[in-house]
C-alpha positions in Angstrom: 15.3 9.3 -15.8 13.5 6.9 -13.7 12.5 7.4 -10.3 14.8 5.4 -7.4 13.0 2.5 -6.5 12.0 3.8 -2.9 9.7 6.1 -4.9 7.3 5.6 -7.8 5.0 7.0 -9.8 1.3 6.5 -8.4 -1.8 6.5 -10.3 -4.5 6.8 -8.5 -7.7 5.2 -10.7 -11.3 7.4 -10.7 -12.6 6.4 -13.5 -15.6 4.2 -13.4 -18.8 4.9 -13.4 -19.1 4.2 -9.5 -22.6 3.2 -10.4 -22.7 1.1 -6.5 -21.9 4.6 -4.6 -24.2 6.9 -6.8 -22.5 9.6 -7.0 -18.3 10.6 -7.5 -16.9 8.2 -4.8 -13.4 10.0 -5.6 -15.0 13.3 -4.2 -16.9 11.8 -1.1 -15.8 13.1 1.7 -14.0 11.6 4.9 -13.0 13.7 7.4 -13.5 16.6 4.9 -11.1 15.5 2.9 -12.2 13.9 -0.7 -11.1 10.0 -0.8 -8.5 10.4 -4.1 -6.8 13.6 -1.9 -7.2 11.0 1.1 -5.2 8.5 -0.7 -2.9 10.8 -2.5 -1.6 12.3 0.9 -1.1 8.9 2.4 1.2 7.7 -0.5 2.9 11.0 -1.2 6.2 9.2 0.9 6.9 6.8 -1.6 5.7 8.6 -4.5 8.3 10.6 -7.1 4.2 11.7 -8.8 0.8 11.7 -8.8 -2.0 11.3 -11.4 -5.2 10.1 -11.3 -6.6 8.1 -14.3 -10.4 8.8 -14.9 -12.9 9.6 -17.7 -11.9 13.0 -18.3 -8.4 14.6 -18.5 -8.1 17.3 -15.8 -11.4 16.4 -13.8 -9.7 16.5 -10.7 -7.2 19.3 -11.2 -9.8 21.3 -8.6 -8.7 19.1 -6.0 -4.7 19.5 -7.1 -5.0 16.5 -8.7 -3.0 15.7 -12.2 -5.6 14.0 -14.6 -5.2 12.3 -17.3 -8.1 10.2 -19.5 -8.5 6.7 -19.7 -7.1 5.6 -23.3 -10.4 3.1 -24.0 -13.1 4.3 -21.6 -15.6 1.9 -19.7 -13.1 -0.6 -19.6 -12.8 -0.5 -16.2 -9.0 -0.8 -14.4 -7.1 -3.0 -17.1 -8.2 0.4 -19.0 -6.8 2.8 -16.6 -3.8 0.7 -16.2 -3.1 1.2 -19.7 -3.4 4.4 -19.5 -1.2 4.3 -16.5 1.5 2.6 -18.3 1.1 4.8 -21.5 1.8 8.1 -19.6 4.5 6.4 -17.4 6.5 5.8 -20.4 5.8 8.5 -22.0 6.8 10.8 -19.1 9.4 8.9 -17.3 10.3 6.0 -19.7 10.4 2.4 -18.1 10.2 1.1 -15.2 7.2 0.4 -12.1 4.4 2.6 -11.2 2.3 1.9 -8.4 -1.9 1.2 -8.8 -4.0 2.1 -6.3 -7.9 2.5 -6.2 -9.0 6.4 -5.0 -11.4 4.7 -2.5 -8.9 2.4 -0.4 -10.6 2.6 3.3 -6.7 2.3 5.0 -3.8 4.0 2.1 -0.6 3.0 3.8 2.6 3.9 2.4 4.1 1.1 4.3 2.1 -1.4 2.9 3.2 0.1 -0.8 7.0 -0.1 0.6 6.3 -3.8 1.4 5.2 -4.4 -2.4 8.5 -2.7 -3.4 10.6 -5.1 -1.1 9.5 -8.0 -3.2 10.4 -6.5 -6.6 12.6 -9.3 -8.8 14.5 -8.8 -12.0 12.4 -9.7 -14.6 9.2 -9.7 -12.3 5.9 -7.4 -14.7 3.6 -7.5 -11.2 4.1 -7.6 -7.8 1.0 -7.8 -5.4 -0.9 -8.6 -2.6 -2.5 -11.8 -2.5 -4.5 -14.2 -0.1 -7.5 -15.9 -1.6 -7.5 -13.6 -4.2 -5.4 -11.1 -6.1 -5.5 -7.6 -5.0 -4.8 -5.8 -8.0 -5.5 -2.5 -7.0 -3.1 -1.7 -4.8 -0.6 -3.3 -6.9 3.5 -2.9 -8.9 3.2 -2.9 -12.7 6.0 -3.3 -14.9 6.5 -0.8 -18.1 7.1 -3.9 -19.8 3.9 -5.4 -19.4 2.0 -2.9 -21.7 1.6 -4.7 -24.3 0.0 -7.9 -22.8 -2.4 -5.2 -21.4 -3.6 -3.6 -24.3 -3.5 -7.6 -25.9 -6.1 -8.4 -23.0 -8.1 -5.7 -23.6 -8.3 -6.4 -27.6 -9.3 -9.8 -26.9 -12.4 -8.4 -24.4 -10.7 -9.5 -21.4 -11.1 -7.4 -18.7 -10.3 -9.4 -15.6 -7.0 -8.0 -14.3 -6.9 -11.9 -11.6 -6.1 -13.0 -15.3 -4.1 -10.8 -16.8 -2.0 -11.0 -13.9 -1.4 -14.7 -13.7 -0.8 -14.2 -17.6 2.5 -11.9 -16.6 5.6 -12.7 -14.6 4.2 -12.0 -11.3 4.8 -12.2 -8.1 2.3 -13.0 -5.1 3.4 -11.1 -1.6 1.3 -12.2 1.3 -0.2 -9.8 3.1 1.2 -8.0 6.5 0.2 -10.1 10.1 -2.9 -8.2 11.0 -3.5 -6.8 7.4 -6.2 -9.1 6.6 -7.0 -7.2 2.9 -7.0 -4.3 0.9 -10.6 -2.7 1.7 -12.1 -0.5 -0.8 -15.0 2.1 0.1 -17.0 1.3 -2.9 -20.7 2.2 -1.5 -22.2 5.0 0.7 -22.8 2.3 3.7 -19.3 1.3 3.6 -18.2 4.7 3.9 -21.0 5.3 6.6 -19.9 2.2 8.3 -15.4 2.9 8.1 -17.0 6.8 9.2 -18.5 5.5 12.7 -15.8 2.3 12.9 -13.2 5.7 13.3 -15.5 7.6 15.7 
C-alpha cells in the first residue's frame, strides 16, 4: 500500500567514505545528537519511514536507525539511490521516496513539503534548484529505477545528469532559503556549531 503523499519514505544516505570529514560524519555530533538522528528527527513529520543507506546493513541500528547496504558500493549517491529505490519497491511497491544527505546543516520538513507540492503526473524527480541541482534533498520516482542502474552501468555517476536525463522537475528555492548546506567537513560543523551559539 503506498504511503499518502503528505508522507514518504525517507532515506537518509551514510554511505561514503566521508574521506573530507575524517571520521563517520553521520555519527558527529551537534548538540549531542549524531547528524543522521539530527536529520531523521527533523523529517519524521512527513515521513511514513526511515532508513539510512550506507556501506553496511545495520551500521546504524545503535542509533535506532534502519540500515540497509548500498547495492554497488563506492558508487557514491546514484548508488544509494538505487538502493533507495530497490528497497522502496520492494517494501512498499511504487511510488516517491524522499533523498536526503545525513549531514544537511538546516533538515526542514517544510522545505521537504514544498518538494511535494510540485509533484506532477508523470514527473520521476522533483527538486530544488538555483544554479545547480540539489539532488540530495530531492523526490524520486519508483519509476526511474531503471535509468539509474543504466547510469551507473554506463560509469556515470553524476546524479546533475541523470536528473536532467529523467522527467524532472526544477522547484526554486524558498525566499530566504538560499541552498541546501551540507556539513561535509569538521570546520563546517565547527563553524554551523558557533553560527548557533
Amino acid at each position: 500500500m503506498n504511503p499518502p503523499l503528505d508522507k514518504l519514505p525517507v532515506y537518509i544516505l551514510a554511505g561514503g567514505r566521508s574521506l573530507r570529514f575524517g571520521a563517520d560524519k553521520a555519527r558527529a555530533l551537534i548538540g549531542g545528537v549524531p547528524l543522521a538522528c539530527r536529520v531523521a528527527e527533523a523529517l519524521k513529520s512527513m515521513s511514513s519511514s526511515q532508513t539510512v543507506v550506507s556501506a553496511e546493513a545495520g551500521a546504524y541500528e545503535d542509533l535506532g536507525l534502519t540500515t540497509i547496504a548500498d547495492t554497488r558500493p563506492g558508487m557514491g549517491p546514484i548508488g544509494a539511490l538505487e538502493a533507495a529505490l530497490a528497497d522502496r519497491l520492494a517494501r512498499f511497491s511504487e511510488g516517491w521516496l524522499l533523498l536526503s544527505a545525513c549531514d544537511l546543516a538546516e533538515p526542514d520538513a517544510a522545505l521537504a513539503q514544498g518538494l511535494i507540492g510540485h509533484i506532477r503526473e508523470g514527473t520521476q524527480v522533483v527538486a530544488y534548484r538555483t544554479d545547480r541541482w540539489e539532488p540530495l534533498f530531492a523526490l524520486y520516482h519508483s519509476s526511474i529505477r531503471g535509468l539509474v542502474s543504466q547510469h551507473l552501468d554506463d560509469g556515470q555517476r553524476a546524479m546533475w545528469r541523470m536528473i536532467e536525463s529523467a522527467r524532472h522537475m526544477a522547484v526554486p528555492l524558498p525566499a530566504g532559503v538560499t541552498g541546501i548546506s551540507q556539513l561535509n567537513t569538521v570546520e563546517a560543523l565547527r563553524r554551523y556549531e558557533a553560527d548557533r551559539d
